[in-house]
PDB file of N, CA, C and O in Angstrom:
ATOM      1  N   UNK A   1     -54.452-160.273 -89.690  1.00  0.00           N
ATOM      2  CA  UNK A   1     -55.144-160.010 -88.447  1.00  0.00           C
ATOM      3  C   UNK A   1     -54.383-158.990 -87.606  1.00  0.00           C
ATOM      4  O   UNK A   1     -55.038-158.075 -87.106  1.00  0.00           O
ATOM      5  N   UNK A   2     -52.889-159.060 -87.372  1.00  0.00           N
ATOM      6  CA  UNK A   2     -51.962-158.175 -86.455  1.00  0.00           C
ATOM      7  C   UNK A   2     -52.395-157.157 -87.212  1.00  0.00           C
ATOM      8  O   UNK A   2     -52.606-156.386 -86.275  1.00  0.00           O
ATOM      9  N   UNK A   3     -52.737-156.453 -88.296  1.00  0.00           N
ATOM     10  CA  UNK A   3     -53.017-155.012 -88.900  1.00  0.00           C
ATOM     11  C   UNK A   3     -53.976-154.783 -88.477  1.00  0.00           C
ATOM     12  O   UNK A   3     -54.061-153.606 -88.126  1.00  0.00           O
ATOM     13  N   UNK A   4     -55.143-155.577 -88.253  1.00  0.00           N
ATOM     14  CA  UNK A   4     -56.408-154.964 -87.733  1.00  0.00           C
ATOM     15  C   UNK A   4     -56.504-154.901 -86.164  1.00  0.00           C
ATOM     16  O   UNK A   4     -57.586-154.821 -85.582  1.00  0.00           O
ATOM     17  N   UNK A   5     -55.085-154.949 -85.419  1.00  0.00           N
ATOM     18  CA  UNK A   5     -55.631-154.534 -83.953  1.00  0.00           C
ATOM     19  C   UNK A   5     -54.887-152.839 -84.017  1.00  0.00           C
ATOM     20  O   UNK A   5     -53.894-152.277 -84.479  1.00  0.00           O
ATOM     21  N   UNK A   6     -56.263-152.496 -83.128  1.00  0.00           N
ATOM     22  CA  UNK A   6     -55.642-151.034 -82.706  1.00  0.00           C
ATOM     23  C   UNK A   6     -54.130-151.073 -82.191  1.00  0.00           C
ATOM     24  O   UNK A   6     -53.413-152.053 -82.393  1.00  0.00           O
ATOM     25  N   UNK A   7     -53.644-149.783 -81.422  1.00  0.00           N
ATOM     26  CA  UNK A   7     -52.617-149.450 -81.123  1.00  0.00           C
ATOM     27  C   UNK A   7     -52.905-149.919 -79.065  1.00  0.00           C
ATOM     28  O   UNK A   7     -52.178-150.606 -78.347  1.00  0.00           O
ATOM     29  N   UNK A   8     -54.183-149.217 -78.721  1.00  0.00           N
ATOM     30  CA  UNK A   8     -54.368-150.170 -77.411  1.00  0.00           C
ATOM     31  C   UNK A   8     -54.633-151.870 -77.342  1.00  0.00           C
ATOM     32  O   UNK A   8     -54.466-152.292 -76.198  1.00  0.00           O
ATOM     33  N   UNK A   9     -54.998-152.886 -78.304  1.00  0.00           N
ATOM     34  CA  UNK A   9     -55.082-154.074 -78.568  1.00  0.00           C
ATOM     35  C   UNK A   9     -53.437-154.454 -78.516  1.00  0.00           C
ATOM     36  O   UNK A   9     -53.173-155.287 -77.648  1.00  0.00           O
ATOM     37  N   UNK A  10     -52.683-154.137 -79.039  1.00  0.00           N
ATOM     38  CA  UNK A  10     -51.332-154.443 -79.661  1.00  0.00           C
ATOM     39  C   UNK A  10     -50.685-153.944 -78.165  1.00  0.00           C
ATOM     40  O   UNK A  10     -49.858-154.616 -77.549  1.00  0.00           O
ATOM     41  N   UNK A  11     -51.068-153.006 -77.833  1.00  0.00           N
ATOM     42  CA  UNK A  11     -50.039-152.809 -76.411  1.00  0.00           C
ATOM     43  C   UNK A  11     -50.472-153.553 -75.467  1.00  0.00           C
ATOM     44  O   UNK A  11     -49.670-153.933 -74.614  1.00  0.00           O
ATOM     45  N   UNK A  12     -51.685-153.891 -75.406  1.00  0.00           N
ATOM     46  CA  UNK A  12     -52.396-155.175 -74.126  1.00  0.00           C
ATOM     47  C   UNK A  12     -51.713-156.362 -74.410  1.00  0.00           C
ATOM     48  O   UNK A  12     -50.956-156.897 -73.600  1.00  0.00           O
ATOM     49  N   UNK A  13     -51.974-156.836 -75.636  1.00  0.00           N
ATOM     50  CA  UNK A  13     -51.155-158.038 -75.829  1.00  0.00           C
ATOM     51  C   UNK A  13     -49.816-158.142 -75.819  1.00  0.00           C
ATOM     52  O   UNK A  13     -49.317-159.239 -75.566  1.00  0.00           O
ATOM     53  N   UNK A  14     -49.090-157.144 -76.062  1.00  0.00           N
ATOM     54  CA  UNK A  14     -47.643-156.870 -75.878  1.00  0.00           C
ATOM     55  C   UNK A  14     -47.544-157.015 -74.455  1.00  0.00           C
ATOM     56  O   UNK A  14     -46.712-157.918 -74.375  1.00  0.00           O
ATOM     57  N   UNK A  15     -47.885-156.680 -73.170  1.00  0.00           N
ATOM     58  CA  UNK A  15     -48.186-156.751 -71.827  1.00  0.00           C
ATOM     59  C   UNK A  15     -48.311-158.209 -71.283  1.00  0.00           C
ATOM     60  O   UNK A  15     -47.610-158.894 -70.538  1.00  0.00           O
ATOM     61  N   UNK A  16     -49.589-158.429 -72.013  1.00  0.00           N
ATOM     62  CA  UNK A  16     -49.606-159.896 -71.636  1.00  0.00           C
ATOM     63  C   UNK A  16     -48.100-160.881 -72.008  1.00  0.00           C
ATOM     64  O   UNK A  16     -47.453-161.650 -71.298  1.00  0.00           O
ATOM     65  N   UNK A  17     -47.978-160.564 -73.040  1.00  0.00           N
ATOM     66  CA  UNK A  17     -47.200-161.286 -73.952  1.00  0.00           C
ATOM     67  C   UNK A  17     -45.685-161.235 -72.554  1.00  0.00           C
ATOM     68  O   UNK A  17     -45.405-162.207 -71.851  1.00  0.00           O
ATOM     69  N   UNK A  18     -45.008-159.961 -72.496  1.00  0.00           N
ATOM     70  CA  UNK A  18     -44.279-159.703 -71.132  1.00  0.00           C
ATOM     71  C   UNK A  18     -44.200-160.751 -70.208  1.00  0.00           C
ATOM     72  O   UNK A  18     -43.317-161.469 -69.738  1.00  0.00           O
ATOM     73  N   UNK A  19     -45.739-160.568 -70.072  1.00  0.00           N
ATOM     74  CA  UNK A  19     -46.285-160.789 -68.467  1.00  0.00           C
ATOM     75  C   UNK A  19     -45.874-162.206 -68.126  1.00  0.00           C
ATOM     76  O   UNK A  19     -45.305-162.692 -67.148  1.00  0.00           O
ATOM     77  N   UNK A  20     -46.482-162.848 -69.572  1.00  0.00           N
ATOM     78  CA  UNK A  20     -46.387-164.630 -69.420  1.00  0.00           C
ATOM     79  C   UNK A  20     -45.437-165.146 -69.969  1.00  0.00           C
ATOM     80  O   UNK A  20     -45.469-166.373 -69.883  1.00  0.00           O
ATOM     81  N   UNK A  21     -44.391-164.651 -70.631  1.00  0.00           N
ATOM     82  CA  UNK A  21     -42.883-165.099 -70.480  1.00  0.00           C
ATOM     83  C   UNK A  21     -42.079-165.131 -68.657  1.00  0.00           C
ATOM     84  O   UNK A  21     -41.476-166.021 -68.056  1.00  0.00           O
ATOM     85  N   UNK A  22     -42.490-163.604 -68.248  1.00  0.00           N
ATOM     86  CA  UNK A  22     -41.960-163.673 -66.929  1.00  0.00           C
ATOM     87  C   UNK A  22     -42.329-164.873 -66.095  1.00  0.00           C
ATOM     88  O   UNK A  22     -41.597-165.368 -65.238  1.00  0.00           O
ATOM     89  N   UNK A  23     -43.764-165.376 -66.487  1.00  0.00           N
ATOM     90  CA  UNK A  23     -44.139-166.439 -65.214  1.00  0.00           C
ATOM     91  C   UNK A  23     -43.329-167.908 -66.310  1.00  0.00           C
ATOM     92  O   UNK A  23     -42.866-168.989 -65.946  1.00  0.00           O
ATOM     93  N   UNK A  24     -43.418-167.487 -67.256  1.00  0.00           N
ATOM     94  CA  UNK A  24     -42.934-168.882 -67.579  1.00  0.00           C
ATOM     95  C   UNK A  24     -41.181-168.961 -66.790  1.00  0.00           C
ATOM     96  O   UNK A  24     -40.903-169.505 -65.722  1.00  0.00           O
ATOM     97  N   UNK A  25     -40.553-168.478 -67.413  1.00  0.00           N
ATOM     98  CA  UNK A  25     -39.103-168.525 -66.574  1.00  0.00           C
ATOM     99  C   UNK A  25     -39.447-168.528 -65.296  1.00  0.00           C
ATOM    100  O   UNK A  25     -39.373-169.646 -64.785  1.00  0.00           O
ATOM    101  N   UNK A  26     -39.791-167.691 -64.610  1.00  0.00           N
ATOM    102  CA  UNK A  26     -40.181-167.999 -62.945  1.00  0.00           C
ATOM    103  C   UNK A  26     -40.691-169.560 -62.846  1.00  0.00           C
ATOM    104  O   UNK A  26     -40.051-170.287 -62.085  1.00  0.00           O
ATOM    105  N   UNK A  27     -41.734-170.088 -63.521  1.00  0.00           N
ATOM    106  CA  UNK A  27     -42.061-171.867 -63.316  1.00  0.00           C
ATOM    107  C   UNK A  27     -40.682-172.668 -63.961  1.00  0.00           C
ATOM    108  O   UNK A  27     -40.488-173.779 -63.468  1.00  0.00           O
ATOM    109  N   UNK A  28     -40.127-172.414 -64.557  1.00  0.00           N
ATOM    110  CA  UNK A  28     -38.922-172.857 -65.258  1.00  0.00           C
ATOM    111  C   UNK A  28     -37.728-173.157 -63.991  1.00  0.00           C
ATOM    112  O   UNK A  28     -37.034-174.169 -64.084  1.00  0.00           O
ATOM    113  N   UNK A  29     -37.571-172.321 -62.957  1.00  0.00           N
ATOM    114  CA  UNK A  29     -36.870-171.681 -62.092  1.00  0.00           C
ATOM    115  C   UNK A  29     -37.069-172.608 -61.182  1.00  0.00           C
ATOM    116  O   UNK A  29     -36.198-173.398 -60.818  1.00  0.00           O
ATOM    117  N   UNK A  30     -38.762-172.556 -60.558  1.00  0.00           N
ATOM    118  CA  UNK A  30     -39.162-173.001 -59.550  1.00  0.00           C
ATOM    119  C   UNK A  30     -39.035-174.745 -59.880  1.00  0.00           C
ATOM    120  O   UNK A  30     -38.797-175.484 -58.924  1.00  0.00           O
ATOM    121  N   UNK A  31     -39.157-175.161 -60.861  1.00  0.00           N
ATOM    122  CA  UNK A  31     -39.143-176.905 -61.246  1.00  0.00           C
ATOM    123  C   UNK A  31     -37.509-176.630 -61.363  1.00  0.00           C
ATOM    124  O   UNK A  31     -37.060-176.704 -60.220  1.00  0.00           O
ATOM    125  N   UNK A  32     -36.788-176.432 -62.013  1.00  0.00           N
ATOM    126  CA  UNK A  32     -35.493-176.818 -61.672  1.00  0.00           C
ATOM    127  C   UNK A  32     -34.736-176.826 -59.964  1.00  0.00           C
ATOM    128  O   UNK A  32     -33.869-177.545 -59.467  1.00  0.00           O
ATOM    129  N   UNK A  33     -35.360-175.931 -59.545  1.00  0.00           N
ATOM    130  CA  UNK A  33     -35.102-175.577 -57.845  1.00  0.00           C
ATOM    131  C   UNK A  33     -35.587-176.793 -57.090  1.00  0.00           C
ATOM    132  O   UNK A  33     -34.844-177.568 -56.486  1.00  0.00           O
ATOM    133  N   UNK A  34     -37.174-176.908 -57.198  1.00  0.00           N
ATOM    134  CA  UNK A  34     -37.687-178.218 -56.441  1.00  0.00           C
ATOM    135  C   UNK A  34     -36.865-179.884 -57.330  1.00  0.00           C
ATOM    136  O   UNK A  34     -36.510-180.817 -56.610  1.00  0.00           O
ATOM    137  N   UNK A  35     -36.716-179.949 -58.701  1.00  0.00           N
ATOM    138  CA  UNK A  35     -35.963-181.093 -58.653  1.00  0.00           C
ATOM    139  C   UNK A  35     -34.502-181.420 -58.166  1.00  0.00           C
ATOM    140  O   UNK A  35     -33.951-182.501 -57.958  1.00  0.00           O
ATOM    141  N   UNK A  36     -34.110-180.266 -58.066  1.00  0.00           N
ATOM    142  CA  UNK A  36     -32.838-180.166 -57.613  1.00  0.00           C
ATOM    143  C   UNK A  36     -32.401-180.526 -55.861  1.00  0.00           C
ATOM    144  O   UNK A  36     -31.392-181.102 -55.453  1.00  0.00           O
ATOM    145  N   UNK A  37     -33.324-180.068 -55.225  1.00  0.00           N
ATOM    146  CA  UNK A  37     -33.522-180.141 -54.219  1.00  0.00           C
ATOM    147  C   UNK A  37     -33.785-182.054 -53.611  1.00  0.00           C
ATOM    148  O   UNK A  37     -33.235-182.541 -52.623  1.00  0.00           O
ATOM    149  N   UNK A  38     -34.468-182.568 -54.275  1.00  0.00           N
ATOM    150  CA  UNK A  38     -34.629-183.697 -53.944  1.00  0.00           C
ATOM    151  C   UNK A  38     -35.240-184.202 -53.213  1.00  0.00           C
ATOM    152  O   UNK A  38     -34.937-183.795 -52.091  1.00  0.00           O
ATOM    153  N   UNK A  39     -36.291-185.199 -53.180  1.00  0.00           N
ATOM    154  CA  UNK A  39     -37.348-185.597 -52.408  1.00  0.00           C
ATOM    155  C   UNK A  39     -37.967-184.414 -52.719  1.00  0.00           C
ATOM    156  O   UNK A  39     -38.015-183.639 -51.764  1.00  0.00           O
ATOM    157  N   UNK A  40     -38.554-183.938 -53.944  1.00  0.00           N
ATOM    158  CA  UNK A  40     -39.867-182.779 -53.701  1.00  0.00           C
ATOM    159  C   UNK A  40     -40.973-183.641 -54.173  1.00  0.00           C
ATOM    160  O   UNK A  40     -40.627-184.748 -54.586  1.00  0.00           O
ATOM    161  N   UNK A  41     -42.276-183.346 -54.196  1.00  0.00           N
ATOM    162  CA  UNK A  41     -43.444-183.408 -54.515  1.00  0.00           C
ATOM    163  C   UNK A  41     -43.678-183.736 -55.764  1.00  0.00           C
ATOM    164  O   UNK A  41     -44.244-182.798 -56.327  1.00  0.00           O
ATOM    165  N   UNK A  42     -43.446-184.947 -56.701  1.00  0.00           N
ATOM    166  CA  UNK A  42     -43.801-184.985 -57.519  1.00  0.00           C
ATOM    167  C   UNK A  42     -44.665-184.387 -58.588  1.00  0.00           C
ATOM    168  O   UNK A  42     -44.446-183.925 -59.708  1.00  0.00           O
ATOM    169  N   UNK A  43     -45.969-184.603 -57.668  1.00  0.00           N
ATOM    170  CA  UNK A  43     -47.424-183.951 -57.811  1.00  0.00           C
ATOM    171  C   UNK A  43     -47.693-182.674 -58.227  1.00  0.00           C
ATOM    172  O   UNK A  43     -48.572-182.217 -58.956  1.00  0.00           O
ATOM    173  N   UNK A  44     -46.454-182.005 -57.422  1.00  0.00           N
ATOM    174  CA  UNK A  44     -46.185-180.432 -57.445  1.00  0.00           C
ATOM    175  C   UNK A  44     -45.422-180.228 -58.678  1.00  0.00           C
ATOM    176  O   UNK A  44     -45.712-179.362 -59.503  1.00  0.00           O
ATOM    177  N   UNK A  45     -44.682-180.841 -58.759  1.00  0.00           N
ATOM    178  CA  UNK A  45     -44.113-180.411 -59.955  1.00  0.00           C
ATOM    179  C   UNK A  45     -44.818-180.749 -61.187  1.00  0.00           C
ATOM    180  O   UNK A  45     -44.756-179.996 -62.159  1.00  0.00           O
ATOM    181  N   UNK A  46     -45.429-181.748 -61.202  1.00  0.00           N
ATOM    182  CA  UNK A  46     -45.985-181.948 -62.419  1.00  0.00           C
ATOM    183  C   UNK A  46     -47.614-180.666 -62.859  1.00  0.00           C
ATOM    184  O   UNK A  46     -48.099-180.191 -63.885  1.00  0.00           O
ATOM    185  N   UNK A  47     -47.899-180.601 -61.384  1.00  0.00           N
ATOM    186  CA  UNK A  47     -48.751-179.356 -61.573  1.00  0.00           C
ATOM    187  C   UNK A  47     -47.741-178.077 -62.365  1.00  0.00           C
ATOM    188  O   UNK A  47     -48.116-177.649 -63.456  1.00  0.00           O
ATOM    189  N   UNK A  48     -46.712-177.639 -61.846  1.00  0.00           N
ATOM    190  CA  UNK A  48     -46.235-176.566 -62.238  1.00  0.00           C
ATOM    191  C   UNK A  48     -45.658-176.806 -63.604  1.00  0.00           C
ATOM    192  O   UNK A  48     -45.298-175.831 -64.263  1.00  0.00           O
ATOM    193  N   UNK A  49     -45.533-178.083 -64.108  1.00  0.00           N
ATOM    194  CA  UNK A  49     -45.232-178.560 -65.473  1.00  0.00           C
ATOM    195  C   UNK A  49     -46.464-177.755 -66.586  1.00  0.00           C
ATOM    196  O   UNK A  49     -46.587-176.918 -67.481  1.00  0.00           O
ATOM    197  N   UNK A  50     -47.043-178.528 -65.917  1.00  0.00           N
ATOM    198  CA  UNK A  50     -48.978-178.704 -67.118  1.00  0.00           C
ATOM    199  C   UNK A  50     -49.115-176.687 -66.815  1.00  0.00           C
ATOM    200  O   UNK A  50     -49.552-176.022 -67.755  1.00  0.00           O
ATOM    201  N   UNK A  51     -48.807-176.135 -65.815  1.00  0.00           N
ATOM    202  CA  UNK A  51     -49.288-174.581 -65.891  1.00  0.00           C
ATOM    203  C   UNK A  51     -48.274-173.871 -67.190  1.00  0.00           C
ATOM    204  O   UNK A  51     -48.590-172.989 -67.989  1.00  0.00           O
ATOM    205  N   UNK A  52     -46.610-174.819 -67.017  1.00  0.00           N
ATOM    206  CA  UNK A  52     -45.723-174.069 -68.023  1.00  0.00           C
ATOM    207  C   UNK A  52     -45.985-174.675 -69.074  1.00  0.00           C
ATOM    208  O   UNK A  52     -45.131-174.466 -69.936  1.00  0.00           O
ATOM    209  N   UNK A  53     -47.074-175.566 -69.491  1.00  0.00           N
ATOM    210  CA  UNK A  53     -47.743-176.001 -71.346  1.00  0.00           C
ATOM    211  C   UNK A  53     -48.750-175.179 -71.362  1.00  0.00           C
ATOM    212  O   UNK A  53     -49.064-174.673 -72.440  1.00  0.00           O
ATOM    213  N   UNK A  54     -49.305-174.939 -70.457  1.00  0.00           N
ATOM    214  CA  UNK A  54     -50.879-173.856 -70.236  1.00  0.00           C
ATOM    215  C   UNK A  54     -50.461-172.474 -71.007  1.00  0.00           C
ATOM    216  O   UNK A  54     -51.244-171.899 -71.763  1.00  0.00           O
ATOM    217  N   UNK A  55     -48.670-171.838 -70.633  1.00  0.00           N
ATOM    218  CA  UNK A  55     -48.617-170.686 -71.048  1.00  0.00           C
ATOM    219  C   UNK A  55     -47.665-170.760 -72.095  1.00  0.00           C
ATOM    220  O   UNK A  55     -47.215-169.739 -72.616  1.00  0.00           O
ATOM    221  N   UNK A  56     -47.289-172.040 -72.480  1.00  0.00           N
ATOM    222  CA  UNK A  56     -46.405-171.972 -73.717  1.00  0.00           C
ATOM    223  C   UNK A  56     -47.186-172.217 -74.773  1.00  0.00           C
ATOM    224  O   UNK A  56     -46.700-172.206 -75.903  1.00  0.00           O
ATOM    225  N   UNK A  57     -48.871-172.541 -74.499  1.00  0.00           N
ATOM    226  CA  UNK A  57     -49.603-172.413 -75.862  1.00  0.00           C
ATOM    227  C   UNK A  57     -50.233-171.006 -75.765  1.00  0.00           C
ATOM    228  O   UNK A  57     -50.577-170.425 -76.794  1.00  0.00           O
ATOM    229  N   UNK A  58     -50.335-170.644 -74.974  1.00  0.00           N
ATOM    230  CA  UNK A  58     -50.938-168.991 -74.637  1.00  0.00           C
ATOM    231  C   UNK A  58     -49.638-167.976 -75.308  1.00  0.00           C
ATOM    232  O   UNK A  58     -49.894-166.889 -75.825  1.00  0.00           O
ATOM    233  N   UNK A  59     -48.511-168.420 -75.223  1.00  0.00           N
ATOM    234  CA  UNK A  59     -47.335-167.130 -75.721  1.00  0.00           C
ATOM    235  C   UNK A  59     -47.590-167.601 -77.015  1.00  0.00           C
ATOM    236  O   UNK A  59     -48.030-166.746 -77.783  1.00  0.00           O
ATOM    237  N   UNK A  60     -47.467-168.492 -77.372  1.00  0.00           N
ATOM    238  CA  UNK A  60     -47.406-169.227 -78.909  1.00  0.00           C
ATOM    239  C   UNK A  60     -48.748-168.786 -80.115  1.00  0.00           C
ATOM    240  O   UNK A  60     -48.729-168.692 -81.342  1.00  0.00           O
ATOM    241  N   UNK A  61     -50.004-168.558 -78.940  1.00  0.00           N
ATOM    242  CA  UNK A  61     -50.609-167.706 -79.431  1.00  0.00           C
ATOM    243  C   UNK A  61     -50.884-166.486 -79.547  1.00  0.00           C
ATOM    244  O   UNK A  61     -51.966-166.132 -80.016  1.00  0.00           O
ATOM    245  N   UNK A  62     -49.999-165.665 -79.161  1.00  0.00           N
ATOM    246  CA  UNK A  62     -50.024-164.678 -78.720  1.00  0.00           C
ATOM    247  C   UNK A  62     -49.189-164.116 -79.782  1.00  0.00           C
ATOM    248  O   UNK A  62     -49.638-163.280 -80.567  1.00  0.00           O
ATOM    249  N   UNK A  63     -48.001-164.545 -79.829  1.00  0.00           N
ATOM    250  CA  UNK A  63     -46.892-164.397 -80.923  1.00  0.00           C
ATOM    251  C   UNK A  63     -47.494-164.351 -82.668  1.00  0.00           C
ATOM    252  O   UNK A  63     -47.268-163.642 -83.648  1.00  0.00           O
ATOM    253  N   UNK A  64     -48.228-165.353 -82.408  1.00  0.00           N
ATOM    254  CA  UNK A  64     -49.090-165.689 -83.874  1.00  0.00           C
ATOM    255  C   UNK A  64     -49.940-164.366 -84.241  1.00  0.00           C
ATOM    256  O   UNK A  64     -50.057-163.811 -85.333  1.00  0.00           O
ATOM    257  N   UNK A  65     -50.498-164.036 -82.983  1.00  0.00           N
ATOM    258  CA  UNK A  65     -51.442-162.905 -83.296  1.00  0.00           C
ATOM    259  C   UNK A  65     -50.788-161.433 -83.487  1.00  0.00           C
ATOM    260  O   UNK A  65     -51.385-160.526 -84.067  1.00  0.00           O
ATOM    261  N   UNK A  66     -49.680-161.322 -83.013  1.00  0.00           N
ATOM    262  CA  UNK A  66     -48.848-160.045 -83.089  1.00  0.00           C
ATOM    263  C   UNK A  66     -47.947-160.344 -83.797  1.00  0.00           C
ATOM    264  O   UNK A  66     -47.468-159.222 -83.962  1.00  0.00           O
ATOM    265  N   UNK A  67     -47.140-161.195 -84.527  1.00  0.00           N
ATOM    266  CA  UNK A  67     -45.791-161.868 -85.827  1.00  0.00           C
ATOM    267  C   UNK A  67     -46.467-162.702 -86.168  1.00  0.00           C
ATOM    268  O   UNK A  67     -46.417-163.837 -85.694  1.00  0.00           O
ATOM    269  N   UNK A  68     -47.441-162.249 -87.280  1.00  0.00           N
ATOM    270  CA  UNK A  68     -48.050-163.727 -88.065  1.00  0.00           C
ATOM    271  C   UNK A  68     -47.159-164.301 -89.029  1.00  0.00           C
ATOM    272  O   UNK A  68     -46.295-163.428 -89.116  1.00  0.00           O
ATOM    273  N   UNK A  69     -46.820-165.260 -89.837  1.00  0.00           N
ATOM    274  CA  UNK A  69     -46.009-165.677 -90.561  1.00  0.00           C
ATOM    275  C   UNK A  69     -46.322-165.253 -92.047  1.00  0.00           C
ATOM    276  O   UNK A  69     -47.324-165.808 -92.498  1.00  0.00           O
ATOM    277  N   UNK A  70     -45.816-164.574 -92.717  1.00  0.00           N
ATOM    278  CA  UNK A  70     -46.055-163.890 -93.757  1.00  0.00           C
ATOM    279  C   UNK A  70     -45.126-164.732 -94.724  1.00  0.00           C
ATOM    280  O   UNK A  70     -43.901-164.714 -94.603  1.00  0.00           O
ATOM    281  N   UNK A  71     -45.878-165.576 -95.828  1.00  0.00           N
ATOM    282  CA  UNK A  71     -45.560-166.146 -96.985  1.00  0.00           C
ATOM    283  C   UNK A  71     -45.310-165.140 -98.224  1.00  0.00           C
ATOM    284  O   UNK A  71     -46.266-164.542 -98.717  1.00  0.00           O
ATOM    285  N   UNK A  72     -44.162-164.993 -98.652  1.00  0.00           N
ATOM    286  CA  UNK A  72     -44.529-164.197 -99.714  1.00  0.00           C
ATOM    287  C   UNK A  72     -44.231-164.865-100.833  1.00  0.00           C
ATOM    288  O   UNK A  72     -44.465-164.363-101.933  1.00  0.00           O
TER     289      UNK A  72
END
């Protein structure tokens, strides 16, 4: 499948791909900061939890589609 995307397909997803590592470390950041802190929002954090599984199956697919696993 990664052979059949163009050269603009492969650079969008390369972008994205960027894009949603950066927010993942940034939510990574922000939950270690608010637990650290103490007395935060449970609620909140567990929201910002479920957004950093939201984009660790989104990179995971993303990766798949641009480094597929090649059996030889």
């Amino acid at each position: 499948m990664a052979s059949k995307l163009s050269d603009e397909e492969r650079q969008a997803l390369e972008a994205e791909l960027d894009q949603l590592r950066e927010e993942h470390r940034d939510l990574d950041a922000a939950i270690d900061a608010l637990i650290h802190l103490g007395g935060a929002d449970q609620v909140q954090i567990q929201r910002l939890k479920k957004r950093k599984l939201v984009l660790r199956d989104r990179l995971a697919f993303l990766e798949d589609l641009l480094f597929p696993d090649i059996i030889a």
